[in-house]
C-alpha positions as a Markdown table, in Angstrom:
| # | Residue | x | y | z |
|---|---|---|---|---|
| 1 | Unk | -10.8 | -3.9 | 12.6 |
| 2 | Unk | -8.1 | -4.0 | 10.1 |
| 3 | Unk | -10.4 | -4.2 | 7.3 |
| 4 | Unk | -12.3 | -0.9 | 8.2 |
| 5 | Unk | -9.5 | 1.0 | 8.5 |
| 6 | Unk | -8.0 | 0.4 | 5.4 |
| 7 | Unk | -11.8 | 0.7 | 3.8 |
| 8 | Unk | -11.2 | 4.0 | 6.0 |
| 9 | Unk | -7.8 | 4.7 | 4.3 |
| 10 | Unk | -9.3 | 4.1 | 0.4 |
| 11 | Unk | -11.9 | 6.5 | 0.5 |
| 12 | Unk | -9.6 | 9.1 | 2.7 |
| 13 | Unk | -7.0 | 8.7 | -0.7 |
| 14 | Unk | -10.5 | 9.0 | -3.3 |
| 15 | Unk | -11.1 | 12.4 | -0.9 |
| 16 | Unk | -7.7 | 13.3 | -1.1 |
| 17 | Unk | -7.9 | 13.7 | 2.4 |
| 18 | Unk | -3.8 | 12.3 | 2.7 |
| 19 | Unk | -3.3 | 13.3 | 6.3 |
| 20 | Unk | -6.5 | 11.3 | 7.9 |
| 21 | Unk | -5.5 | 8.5 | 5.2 |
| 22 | Unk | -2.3 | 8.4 | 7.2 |
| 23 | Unk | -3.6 | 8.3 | 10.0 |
| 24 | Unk | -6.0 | 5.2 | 9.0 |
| 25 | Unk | -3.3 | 3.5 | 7.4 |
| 26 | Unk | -1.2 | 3.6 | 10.3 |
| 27 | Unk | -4.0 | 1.9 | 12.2 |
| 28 | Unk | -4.7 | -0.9 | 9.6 |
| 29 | Unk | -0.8 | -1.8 | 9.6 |
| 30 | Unk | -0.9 | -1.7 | 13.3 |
| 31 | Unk | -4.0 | -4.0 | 13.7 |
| 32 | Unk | -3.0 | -6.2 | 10.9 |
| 33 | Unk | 0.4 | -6.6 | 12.5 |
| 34 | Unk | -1.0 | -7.7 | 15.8 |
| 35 | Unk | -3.4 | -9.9 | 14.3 |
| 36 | Unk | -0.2 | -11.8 | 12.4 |
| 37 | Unk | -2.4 | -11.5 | 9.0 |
| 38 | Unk | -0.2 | -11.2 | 6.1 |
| 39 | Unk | -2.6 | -10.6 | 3.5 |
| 40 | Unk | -3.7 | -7.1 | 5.7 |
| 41 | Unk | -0.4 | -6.2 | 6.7 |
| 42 | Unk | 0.3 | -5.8 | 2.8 |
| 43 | Unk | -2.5 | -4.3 | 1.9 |
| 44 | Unk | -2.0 | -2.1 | 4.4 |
| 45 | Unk | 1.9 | -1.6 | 3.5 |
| 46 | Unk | 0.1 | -0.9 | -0.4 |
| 47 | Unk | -1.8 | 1.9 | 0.8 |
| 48 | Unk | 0.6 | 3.8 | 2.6 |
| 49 | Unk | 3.0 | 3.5 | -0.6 |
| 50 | Unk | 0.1 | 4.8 | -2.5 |
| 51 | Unk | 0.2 | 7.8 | 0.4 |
| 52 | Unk | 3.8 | 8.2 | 0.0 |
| 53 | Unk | 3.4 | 8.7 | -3.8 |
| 54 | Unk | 1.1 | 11.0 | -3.8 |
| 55 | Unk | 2.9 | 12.9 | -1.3 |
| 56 | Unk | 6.0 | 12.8 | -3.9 |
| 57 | Unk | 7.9 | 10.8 | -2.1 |
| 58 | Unk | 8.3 | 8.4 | -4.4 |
| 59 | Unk | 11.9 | 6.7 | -3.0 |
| 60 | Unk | 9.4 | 6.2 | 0.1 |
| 61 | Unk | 6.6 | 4.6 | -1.9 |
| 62 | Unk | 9.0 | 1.9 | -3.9 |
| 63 | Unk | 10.5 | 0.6 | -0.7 |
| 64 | Unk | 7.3 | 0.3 | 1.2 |
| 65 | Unk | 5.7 | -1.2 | -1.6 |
| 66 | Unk | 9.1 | -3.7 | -2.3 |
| 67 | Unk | 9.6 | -4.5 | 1.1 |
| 68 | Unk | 6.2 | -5.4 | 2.2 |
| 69 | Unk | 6.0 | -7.7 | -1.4 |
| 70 | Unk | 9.4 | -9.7 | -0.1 |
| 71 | Unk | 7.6 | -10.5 | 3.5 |
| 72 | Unk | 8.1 | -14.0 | 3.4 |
| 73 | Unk | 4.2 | -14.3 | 5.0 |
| 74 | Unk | 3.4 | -13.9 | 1.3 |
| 75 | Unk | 5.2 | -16.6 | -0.3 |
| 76 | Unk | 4.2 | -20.5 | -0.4 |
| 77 | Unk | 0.6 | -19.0 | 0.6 |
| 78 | Unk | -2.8 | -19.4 | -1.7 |
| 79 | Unk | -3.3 | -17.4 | -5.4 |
| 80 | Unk | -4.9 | -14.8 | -3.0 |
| 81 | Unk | -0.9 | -14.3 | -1.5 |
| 82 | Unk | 0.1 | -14.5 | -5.1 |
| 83 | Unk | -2.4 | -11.8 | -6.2 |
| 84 | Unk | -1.5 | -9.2 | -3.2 |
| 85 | Unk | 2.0 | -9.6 | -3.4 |
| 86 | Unk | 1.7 | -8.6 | -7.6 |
| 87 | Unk | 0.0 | -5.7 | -6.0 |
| 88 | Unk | 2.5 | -4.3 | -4.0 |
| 89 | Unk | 5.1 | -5.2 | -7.5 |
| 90 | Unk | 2.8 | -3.6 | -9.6 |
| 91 | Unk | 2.5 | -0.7 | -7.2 |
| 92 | Unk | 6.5 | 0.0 | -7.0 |
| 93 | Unk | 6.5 | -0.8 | -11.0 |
| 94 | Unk | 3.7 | 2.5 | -10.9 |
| 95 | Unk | 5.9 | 4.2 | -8.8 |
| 96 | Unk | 9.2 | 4.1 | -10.5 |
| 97 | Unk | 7.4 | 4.8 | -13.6 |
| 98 | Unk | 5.5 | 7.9 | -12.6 |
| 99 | Unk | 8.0 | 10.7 | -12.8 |
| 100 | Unk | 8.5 | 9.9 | -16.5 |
| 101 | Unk | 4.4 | 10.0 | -17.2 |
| 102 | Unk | 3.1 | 12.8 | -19.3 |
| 103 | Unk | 1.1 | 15.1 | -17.1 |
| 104 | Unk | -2.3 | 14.1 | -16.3 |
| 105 | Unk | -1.6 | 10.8 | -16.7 |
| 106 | Unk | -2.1 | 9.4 | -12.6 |
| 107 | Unk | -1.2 | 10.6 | -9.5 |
């Protein structure tokens, strides 16, 4: 269930549809969550910072993004741990760099 909301959630952002993206979001961390899977709850932690930046809250984004990248579910696990958890780094990194971008340059 996890999985479709936050298939949900990426083509809400694509739509720019941000307030049913939260909405599906919300549900893919909550099902995650009660499913214990850590690879889901931080991809689900990714989208919502992705949310929070393009809402301009970008103080929100970062420590989504950070936080859900220190959950200790993601450390000691598989390269696929290793390769969400650069995600959510690589997301904050996007984050703290975007209000210096030239204009037109993401979102």
């Amino acid at each position: 269930m996890a999985q479709s909301y936050l298939l949900a959630t990426r083509m809400l952002i694509k739509l720019d549809e941000q307030q049913l993206g939260w909405v599906a979001a919300e549900r893919a961390r909550q099902t995650a969550e009660a499913a214990d899977d850590p690879l889901l709850i931080a991809e689900a932690a990714r989208q919502l910072a992705v949310l929070a930046r393009k809402a301009d809250w970008h103080d929100q984004a970062l420590s989504i993004a950070l936080t859900a990248a220190d959950h200790p579910g993601l450390r000691g696990g598989g390269p696929d741990h290793a390769a969400e958890r650069g995600l959510l780094i690589q997301s904050a990194a996007y984050t703290a760099a975007w209000p210096a971008m030239p204009p037109g340059c993401g979102s």
